[in-house]
C-alpha positions as CSV (number, residue, x, y, z in Angstrom):
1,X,7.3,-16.8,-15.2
2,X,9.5,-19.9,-15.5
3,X,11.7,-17.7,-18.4
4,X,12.2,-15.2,-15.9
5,X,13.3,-17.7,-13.4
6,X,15.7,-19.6,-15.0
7,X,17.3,-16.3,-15.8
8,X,17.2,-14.9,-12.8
9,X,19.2,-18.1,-11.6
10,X,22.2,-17.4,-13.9
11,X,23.3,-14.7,-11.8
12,X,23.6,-12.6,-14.6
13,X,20.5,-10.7,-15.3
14,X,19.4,-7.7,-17.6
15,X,16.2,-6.8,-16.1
16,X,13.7,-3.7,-15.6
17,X,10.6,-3.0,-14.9
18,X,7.6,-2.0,-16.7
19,X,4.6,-0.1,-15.5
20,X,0.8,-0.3,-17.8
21,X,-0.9,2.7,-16.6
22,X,-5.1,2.7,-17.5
23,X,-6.8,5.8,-17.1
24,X,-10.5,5.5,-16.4
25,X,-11.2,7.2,-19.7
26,X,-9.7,4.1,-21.2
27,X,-6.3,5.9,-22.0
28,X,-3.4,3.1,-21.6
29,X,0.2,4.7,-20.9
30,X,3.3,2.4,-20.4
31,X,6.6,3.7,-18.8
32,X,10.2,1.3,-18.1
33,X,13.3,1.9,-16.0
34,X,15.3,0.4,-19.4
35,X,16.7,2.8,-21.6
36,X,14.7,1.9,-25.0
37,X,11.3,1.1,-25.8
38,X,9.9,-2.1,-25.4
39,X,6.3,-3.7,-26.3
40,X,3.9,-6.8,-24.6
41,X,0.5,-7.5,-24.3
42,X,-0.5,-4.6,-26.8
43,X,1.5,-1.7,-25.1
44,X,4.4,0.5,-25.8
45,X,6.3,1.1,-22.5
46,X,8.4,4.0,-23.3
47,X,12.0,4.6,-21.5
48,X,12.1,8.5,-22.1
49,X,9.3,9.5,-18.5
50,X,12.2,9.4,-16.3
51,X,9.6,6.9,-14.1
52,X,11.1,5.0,-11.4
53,X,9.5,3.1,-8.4
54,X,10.1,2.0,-4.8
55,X,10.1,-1.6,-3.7
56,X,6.9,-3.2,-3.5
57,X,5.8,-3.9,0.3
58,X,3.9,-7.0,0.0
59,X,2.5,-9.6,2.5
60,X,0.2,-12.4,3.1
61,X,-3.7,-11.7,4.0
62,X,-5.7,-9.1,3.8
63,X,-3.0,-6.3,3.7
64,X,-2.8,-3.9,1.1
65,X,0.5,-4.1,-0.8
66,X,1.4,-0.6,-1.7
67,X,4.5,1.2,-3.4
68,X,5.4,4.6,-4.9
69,X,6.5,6.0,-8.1
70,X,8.4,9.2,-9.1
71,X,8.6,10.5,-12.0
72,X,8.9,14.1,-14.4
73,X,5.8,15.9,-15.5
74,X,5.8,16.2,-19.8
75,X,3.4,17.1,-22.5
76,X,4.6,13.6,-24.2
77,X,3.8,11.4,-20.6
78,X,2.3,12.6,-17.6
79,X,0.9,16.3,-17.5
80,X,0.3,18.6,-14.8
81,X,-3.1,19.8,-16.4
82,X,-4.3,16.4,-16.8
83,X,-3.3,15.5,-13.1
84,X,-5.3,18.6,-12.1
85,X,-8.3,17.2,-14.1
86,X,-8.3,14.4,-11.9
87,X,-7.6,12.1,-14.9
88,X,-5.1,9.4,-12.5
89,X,-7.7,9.5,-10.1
90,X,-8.5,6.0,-9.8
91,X,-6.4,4.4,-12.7
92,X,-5.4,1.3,-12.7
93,X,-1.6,0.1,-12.8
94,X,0.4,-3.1,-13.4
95,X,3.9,-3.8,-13.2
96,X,6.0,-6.6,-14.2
97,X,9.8,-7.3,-13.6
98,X,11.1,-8.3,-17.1
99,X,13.6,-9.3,-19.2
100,X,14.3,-6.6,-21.5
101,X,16.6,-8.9,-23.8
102,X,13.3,-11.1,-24.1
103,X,10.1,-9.6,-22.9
104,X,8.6,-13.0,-22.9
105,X,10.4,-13.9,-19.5
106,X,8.2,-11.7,-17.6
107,X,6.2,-11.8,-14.1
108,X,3.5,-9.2,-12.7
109,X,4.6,-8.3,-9.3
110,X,2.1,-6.0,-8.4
111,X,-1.5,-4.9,-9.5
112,X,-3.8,-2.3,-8.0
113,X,-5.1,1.6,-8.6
114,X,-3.5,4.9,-8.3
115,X,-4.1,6.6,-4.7
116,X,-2.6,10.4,-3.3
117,X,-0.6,12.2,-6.1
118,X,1.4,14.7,-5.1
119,X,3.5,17.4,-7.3
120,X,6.1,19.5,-7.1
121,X,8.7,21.2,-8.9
122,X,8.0,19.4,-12.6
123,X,7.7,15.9,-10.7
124,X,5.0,14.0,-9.5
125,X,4.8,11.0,-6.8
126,X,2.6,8.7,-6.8
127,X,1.0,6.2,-4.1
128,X,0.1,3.1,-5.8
129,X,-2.4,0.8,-3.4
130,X,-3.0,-2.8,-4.0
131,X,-5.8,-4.9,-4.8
132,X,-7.1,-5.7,-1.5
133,X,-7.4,-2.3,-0.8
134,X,-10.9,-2.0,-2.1
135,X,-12.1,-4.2,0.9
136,X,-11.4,-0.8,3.4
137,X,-14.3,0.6,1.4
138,X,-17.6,0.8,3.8
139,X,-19.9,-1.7,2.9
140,X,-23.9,-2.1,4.4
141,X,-27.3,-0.6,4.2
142,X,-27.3,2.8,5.8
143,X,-30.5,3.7,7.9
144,X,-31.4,7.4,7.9
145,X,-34.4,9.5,6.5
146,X,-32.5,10.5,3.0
147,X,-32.7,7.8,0.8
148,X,-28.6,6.0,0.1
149,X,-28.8,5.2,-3.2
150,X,-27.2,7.6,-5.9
151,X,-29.8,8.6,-8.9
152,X,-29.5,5.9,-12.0
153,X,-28.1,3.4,-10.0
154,X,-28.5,-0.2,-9.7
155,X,-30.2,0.4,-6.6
156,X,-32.2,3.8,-7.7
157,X,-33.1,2.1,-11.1
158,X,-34.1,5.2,-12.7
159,X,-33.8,5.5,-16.5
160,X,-31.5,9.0,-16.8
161,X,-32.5,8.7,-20.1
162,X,-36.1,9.2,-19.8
163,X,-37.1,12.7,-21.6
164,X,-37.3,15.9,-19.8
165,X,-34.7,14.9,-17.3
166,X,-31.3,15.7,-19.7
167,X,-30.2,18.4,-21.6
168,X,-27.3,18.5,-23.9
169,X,-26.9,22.1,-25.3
170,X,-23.3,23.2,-26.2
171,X,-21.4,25.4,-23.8
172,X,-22.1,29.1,-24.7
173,X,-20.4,31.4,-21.9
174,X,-18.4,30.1,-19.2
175,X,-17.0,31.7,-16.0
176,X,-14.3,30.5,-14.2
177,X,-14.9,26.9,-15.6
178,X,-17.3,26.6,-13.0
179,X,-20.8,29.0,-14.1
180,X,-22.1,28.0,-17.4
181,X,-25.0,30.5,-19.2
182,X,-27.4,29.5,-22.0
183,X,-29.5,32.0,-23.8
184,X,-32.6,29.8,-24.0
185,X,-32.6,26.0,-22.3
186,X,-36.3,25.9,-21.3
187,X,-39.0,23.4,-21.0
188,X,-37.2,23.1,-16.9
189,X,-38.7,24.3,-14.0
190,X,-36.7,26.5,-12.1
191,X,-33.9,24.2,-9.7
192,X,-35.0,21.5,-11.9
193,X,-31.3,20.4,-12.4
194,X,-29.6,21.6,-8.8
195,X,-28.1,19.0,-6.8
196,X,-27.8,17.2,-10.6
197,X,-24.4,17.0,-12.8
198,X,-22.8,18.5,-16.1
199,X,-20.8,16.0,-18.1
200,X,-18.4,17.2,-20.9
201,X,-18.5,15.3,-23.7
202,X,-16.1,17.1,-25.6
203,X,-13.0,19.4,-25.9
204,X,-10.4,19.7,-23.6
205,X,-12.4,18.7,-20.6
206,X,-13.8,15.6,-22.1
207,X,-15.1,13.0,-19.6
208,X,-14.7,15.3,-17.0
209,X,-18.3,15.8,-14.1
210,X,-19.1,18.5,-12.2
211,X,-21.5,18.6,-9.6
212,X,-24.3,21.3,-9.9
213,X,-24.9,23.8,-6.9
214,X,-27.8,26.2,-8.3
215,X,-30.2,26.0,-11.2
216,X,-31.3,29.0,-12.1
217,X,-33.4,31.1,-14.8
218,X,-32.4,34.3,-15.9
219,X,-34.5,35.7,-18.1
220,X,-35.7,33.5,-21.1
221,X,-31.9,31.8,-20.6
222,X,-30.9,29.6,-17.5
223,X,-27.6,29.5,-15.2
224,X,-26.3,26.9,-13.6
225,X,-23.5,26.9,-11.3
226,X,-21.3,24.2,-9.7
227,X,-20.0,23.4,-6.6
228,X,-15.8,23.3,-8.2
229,X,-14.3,24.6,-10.7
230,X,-13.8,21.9,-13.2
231,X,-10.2,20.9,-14.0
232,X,-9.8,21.7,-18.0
233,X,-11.2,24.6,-19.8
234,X,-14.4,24.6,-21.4
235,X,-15.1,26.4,-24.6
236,X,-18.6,27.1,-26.3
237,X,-18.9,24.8,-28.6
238,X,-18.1,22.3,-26.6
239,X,-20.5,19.2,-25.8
240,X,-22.6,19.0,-22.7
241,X,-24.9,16.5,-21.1
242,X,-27.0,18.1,-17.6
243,X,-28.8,15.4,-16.0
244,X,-31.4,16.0,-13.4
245,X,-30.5,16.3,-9.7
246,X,-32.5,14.4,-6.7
247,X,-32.2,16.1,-3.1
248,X,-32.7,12.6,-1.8
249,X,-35.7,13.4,-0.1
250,X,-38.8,11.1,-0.5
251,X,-41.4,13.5,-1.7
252,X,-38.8,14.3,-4.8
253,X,-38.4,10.8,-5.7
254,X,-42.7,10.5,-5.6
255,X,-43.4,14.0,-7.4
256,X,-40.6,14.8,-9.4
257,X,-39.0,11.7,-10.7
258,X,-42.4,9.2,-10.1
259,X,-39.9,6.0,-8.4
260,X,-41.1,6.2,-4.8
261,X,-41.1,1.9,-5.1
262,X,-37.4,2.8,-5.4
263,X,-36.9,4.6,-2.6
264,X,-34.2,3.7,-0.4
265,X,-34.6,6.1,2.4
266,X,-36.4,5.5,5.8
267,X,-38.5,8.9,6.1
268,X,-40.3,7.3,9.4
269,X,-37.8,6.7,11.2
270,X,-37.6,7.9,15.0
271,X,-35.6,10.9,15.3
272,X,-32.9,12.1,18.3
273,X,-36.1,13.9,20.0
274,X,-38.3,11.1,19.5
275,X,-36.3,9.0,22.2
276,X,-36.5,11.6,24.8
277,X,-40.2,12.5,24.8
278,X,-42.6,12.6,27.8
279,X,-45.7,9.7,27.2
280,X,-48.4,12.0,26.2
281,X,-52.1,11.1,24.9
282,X,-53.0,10.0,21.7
283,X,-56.2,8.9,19.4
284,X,-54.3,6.4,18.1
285,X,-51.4,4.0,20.1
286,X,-51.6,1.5,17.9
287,X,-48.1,1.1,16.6
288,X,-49.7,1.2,13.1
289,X,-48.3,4.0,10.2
290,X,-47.5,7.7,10.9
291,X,-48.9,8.5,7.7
């Protein structure tokens, strides 16, 4: 920082800016304003994206300091198909003011994730959204019947891993990148995986989740649909992983997956009706367990 400011003082200045894009897939991407390439902290930032950026609106507090960046869509940067993927969604993003004579004199002026893309026309625009804006995120237990917590979570606790809950056959015939057919998958009861998730773990779509809407059997070979069609082709051949789904409902976590200690649901609780019922008689008044 104290390169860049004793620069900066001369007056005469040959600066840029650099932008380190991480994917949550782990793909790092750098783009510059400058007109050749240049390389810090491990990463190329390349001058041929046509990537520019609006000033960054920051402030003091709790604010979220936010900008935008335009740029072109190209197979060698940014690609329409990948945006449609959902691959930016999420990624993280620094940029740094530099000197591009010596990269060394450098400052980070702004660090946060990658919000609303929009594209049009072979160009994309970007919202970029600060650090602090992970605090406008809802926080709290929730009380309601279903249980909150999201299967194989911290919370949940159940081992995904544990056998007869995950398949991971190859793709064989897919529709519409959205209805995937197996000749034999069995060993599942029937809706065993509805409400679950497919994973792709390789091919074009790698990395990429769908969420299941029906689990069916045809025959000796299975269906199972999702809710969207996902956002690269899949091919047979390509590596699956089909976890289990949980309806969130109590007796599924007892039954089906054996964690009701787990459970983080309130199935007792009083209901909209419950409040407006007439006192009626009872064997038992004793404010002791509905069950």
């Amino acid at each position: 920082m104290s390169g860049l400011l004793e620069h900066l003082k001369t007056g005469v200045t040959t600066t840029c800016r650099c932008w380190a894009l991480t994917r949550r897939d782990g793909v790092v991407m750098g783009f510059t304003d400058h007109d050749r390439l240049l390389t810090f902290e491990g990463v190329a930032f390349r001058p041929d994206t046509g990537l520019s950026a609006l000033a960054v609106q920051q402030t003091t507090g709790l604010s979220v300091d936010n900008t935008e960046a335009l740029g072109a869509l190209n197979d060698a940067a940014i690609r329409e198909a990948d945006i449609e993927a959902g691959r930016y969604d999420g990624a993280e993003l620094r940029a740094w003011l530099v000197n591009w004579q010596d990269v060394a004199a450098r400052r980070l002026i702004f660090r946060g994730t990658m919000g609303e893309l929009r594209r049009a026309g072979g160009a994309f625009e970007a919202e970029l959204r600060g650090l602090t804006d992970a605090l406008n995120v809802p926080l709290g237990r929730v009380y309601q019947k279903a249980c909150s917590a999201i299967l194989g979570d911290r919370d949940c606790s159940f081992d995904l891993d544990t056998p007869g809950y995950v398949a991971e056959p190859p793709a064989e015939k897919v529709e519409e990148n959205r209805v995937f057919r197996f000749a034999e998958m069995g060993g599942f009861a029937e809706d065993w995986f509805r409400h679950g998730v497919i994973r792709v773990l390789s091919g074009a779509a790698a990395g990429l989740i769908g969420l299941i809407k029906r689990d069916r059997s045809e025959g000796a070979g299975r269906v199972i649909e999702l809710w969207h069609p996902l956002g690269a082709a899949v091919t047979p051949g390509d590596a699956l992983r089909i976890e289990a789904g949980c309806d969130k409902r109590m007796t599924t976590c007892q039954f089906k997956f054996d964690n009701l200690l787990n459970y983080q649901g309130f199935p007792d609780i009083p209901g909209d009706d419950w409040t407006i019922t007439d006192p009626t008689k009872s064997p038992r008044l004793d404010g002791g367990s509905r069950r």
